[in-house]
C-alpha angles and dihedrals in degrees: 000000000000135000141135111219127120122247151216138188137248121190107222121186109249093268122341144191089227115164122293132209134233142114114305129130088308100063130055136169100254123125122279114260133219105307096237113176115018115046126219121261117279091247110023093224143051125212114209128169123225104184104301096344120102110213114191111194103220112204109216096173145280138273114222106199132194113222112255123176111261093031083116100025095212108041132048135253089256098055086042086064094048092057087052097055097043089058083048092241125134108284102194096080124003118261126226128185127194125207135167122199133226117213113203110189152146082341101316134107111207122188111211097208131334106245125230100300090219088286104111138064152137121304088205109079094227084057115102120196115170119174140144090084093116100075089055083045101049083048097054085051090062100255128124125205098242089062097067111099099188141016115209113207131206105195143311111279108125098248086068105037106028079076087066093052138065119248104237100008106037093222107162107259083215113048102157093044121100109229119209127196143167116280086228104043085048093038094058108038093050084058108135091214091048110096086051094064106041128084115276088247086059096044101076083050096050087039092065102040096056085045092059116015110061085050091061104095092192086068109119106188104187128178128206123046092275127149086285089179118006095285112017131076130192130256134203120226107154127178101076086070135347095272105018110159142196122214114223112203116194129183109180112287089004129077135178127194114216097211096185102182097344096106099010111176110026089199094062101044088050098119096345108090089157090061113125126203126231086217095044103099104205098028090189095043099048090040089055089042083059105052084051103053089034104054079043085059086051111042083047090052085220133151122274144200146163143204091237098034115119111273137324082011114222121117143162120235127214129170126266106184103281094354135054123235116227122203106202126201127239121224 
């Protein structure tokens, strides 16, 4: 893997159950507002190379959060704050990027998730939540929409889906692409009794996505951990949700784990691998399916990223006693 930024180190605890992201009563489809206290990168996407593959970080926008109890079931606001600081992020809301990643590869162009679309956002009004960049951004990487051949996606939380669906019609914004997703993950949320047993602040989510899923005829549900695109392979790594997955790319001598919400926010997993997440859920399981990708990234010594990782989001992982060191890149 090459690459030229300079770089700078987080400490995160060995695997955690750190919090995890998806629609409750936090989160609604309403449209972004004004970004008002973090800017946008300079330049919106980061090339890296992984043996022959070419990846592109795509920024689609942050989620500036206001701290809530519960919000880490198992720590306080306060120590929540501490974690921050430690990581030197802002410690007065918790910040939350979003990425999506482009695989360029042995003639495909895969697209891992589809960010938020601009549909999403806090329900606090202190709360920012600004996405839909990714599309501009894909764009100003040279790459049009219609070149992408697949979409890979990780599960069915709404900053990574809303990007495949129209605002107001939900046309799908890749027509021609195959999308693949877990069997699980697809199997569980197209459940007809499903609305009725999820919270109120989940059902608008599942509503939509039984409504216009399943009609989709270019939907691939898989199951396994099979070569899912010439390169990349799924991972399971349930416990976020039922079918959250990972995406391992391989050139080659170089890999890259594309963690998508594993490990989420780097800063609050740094020395708290017992941390739960309000939006894991299965805390237990997602913390065990943690500790095991993450002691793989690091006994294969390979790349790794993540949807919610500081920008552009690639690191390398060592081990720091109980905890691992990540050196993060700068963009």
């Amino acid at each position: 893997m090459t690459y030229s930024p300079s770089r700078r180190t987080l400490v995160l605890s060995a695997a955690t159950a750190a919090a995890a992201f998806g629609l409750d009563a936090e989160l609604a489809v309403v449209a972004a507002r004004p970004h008002r206290r973090t800017e946008d990168p300079e330049r919106g996407f980061f090339r890296a190379r992984i043996g022959e593959a070419e990846v592109i970080a795509l920024y689609d926008g942050i989620w500036e959060k206001p701290h809530e109890a519960g919000f880490i079931s198992n720590a306080s606001v306060s120590e929540t704050k501490q974690a921050l600081a430690a990581a030197g992020l802002p410690s007065a809301f918790v910040t939350i990027p979003i990425a999506t990643y482009v695989v360029r590869f042995k003639g495909k162009t895969v697209l891992c998730d589809a960010g938020g679309g601009g549909q999403v956002q806090g329900y606090n009004p202190d709360s920012i939540f600004i996405s839909g960049r990714m599309l501009g951004n894909l764009k100003a990487a040279g790459i049009q929409p219609g070149e992408i051949d697949t979409i890979l996606v990780s599960h069915f939380h709404p900053d990574h889906i809303f990007g495949l669906l129209g605002e107001d019609t939900n046309a799908p914004v890749f027509p021609n692409a195959e999308i693949i997703v877990a069997g699980a993950e697809y199997k569980w949320w197209t459940d007809p009794s499903l609305t009725g047993r999820l919270p109120p602040g989940r059902q608008p989510l599942a509503r939509r996505i039984q409504t216009v899923i399943p009609n989709w005829k270019n939907v691939l549900p898989v199951d396994g951990e099979d070569e899912v695109v010439p390169g990349i392979r799924f991972v399971s790594v349930p416990g976020h949700t039922p079918g959250h997955t990972a995406f391992h790319l391989s050139s080659g001598s170089e890999q890259l784990m594309i963690s998508n919400d594993t490990a989420y926010l780097p800063a609050l997993c740094a020395r708290h691998p017992g941390w739960h997440g309000a939006f894991d859920q299965d805390g237990v399981l997602a913390e065990a399916s943690r500790r095991k990708l993450l002691d793989r990234v690091v006994a294969e010594q390979m790349l790794i990223c993540g949807t919610h990782f500081p920008w552009p989001g690639f690191g390398r992982l060592t081990r720091d006693g109980g905890s691992y060191a990540l050196d993060m890149l700068h963009a």
